[in-house]
C-alpha positions as CSV (number, residue, x, y, z in Angstrom):
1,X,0.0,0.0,0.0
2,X,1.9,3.4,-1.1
3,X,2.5,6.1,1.7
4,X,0.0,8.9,0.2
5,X,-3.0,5.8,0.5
6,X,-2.2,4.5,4.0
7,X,-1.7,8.2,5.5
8,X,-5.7,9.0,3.6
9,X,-6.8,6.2,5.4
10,X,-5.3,7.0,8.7
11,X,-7.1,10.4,8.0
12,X,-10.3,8.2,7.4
13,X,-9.8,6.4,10.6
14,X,-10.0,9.8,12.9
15,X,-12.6,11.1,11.2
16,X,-14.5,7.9,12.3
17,X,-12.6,8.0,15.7
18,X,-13.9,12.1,16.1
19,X,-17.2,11.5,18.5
20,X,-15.5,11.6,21.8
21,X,-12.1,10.0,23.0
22,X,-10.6,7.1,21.1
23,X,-11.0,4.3,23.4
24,X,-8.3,1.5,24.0
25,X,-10.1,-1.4,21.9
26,X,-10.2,1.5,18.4
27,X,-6.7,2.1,19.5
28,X,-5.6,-1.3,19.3
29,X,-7.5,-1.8,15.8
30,X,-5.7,0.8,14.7
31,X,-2.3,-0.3,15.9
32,X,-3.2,-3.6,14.3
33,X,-4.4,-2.7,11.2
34,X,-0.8,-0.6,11.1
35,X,1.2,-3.8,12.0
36,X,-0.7,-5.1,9.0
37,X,0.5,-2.9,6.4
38,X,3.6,-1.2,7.4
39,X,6.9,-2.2,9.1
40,X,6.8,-2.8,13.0
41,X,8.8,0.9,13.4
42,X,6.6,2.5,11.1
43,X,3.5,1.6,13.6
44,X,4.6,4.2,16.4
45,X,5.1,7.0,13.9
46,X,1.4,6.3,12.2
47,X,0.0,6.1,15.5
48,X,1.6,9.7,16.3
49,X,0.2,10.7,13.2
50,X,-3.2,9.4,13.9
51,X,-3.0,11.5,17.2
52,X,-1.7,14.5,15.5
53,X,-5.0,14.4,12.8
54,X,-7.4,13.6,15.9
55,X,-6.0,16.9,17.5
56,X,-6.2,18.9,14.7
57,X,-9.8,18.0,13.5
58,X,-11.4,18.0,16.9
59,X,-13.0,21.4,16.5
60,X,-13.9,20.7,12.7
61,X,-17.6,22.2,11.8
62,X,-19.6,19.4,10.1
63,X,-19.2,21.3,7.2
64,X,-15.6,21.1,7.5
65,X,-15.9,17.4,8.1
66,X,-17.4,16.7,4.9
67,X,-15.1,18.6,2.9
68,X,-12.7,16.5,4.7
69,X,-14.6,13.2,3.6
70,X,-14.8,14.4,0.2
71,X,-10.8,15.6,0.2
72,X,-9.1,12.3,1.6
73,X,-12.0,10.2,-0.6
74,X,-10.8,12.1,-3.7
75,X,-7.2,11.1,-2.8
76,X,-8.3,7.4,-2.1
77,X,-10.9,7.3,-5.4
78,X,-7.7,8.0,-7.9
79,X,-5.3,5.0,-6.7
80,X,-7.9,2.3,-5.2
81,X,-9.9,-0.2,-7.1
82,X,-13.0,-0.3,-5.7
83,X,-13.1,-4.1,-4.2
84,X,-9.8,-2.4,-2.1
85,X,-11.9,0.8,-1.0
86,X,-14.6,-1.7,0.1
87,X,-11.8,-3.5,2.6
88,X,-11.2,-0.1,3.7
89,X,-14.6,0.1,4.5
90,X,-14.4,-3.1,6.5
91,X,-11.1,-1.6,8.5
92,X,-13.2,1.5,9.0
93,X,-16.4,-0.2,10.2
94,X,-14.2,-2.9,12.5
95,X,-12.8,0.6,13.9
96,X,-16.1,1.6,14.6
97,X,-17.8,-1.2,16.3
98,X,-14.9,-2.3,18.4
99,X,-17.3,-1.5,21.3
100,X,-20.0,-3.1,19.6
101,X,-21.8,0.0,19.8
102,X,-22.3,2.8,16.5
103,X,-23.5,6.2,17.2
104,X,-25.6,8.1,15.3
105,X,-22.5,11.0,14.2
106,X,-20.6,7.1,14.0
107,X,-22.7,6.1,11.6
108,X,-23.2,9.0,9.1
109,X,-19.4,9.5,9.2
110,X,-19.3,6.2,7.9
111,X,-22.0,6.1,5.3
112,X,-20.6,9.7,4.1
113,X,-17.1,8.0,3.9
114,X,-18.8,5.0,1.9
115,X,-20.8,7.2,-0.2
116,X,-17.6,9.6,-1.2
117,X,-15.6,6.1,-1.8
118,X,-18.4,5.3,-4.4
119,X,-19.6,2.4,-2.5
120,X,-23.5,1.5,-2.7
121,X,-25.6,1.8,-0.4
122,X,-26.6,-1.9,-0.2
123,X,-23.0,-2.4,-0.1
124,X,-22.3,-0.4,2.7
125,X,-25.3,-2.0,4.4
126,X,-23.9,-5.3,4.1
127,X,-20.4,-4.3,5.4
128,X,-21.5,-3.3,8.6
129,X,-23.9,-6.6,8.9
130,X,-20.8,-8.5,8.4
131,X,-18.9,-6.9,10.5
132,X,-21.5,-6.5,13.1
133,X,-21.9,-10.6,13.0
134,X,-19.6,-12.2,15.9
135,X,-21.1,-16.1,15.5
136,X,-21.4,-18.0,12.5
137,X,-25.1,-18.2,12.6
138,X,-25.7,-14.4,12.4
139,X,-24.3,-14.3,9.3
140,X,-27.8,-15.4,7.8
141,X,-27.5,-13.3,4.4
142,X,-28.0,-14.3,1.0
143,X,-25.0,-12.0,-0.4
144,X,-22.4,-13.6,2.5
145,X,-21.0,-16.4,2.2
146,X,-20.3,-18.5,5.3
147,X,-19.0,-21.9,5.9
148,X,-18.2,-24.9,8.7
């Protein structure tokens, strides 16, 4: 994953992160979604950078915020195939619903994320039912595909 992508998506995952603190559980997604994709001394400096975007959008208008969406989407939408931008969307909604809970502001971040990254509705929709699922038997969907 090049720099410019992984730094956008870090963006994306503050935005998601704004409502409140970032509690310990979306912290450690986050760390571990950086272990994922980037060298074990990279992680600290991401995190820092994570921190540093949190700070700096705290007091962002929802006006603001959108442009924001639109902005880092834009940056995403030029390099990412779209099956990519929807495992974004996965990262982002794991983030999310680390506490098993999604707020309201939670949850129109995330649709305006999907929406900007081009991503259907239905799709989106389905994304957070999958990630939402934690047994095998509430994955009772005909578009996911489970097995034994």
């Amino acid at each position: 994953m090049s720099e410019p992508i992984l730094n956008a998506i870090i963006k994306l995952f503050a935005l998601v992160a704004r409502e409140g603190r970032v509690n310990q559980e979306e912290r450690n997604h986050i760390e571990s979604f950086l272990q994922d994709h980037v060298g074990q001394r990279s992680v600290g400096s991401h995190l820092k950078q994570f921190d540093e975007y949190c700070d700096l959008i705290a007091e962002h208008t929802p006006q603001q915020e959108a442009e924001d969406i639109k902005v880092i989407a834009g940056e995403i939408n030029r390099e990412v195939a779209q099956k990519q931008k929807s495992l974004i969307m996965i990262e982002l909604m794991s983030s999310v619903l680390t506490d098993h809970h999604i707020t309201e502001h939670e949850d129109n971040t995330a649709r305006a994320i999907g929406n900007a990254l081009n991503i259907s509705e239905s799709d989106q929709e389905l994304i957070k039912y999958y990630v939402i699922g934690q047994k095998q038997g509430e994955f009772e969907h005909d578009a996911i595909l489970s097995g034994d």
